[in-house]
C-alpha positions, 0 to 999 in steps of 0.5 A: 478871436473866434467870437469875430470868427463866428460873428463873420460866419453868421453875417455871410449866412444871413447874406446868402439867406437874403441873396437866395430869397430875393432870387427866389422872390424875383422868380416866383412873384416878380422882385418886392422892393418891400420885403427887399428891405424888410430883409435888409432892415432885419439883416442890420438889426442882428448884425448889431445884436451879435456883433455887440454879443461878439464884441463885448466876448472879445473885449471881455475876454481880455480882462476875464478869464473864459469870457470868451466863451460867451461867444457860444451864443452864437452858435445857435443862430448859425446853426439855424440858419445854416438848416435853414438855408439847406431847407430853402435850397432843397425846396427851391431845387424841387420846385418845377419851373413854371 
């Protein structure tokens, strides 16, 4: 169950990630519709990739003992995106308005 657990953590994070990116983007250089979707397709393509690692952890782990644990690669790119999410605020709360 904590690999779905996870798999929800990653996906809020990375809608966060693309919320505060079109927000910036929107402000700094007027909204791209391109990089808009660029973003999205990037966004559905991990959200397959870890979801089927989340998926096969928590099916797995019904027949294996430990399989579960699998699941801890998930850990790596919340991580990440969690510093990068607290770097791109940083950044966007000391940049001056125009």
């Amino acid at each position: 169950m904590i690999c779905l657990k996870l798999f929800f953590v990653l996906m809020g994070l990375m809608t966060v990630n693309q919320i505060m990116g079109t927000t910036y983007g929107t402000w700094k250089e007027g909204f791209q519709r391109e990089k808009f979707e660029i973003g999205l397709y990037k966004m559905a393509i991990l959200c397959i990739g870890y979801g089927a690692v989340a998926l096969t952890a928590l099916l797995a782990g019904e027949y294996i003992p430990g399989a579960e644990y699998v699941s801890g690669l998930l850990l790596d790119p919340i991580a990440r995106y969690f510093t990068k999410l607290v770097t791109d605020l940083r950044c966007m709360v000391n940049e001056k308005a125009r």
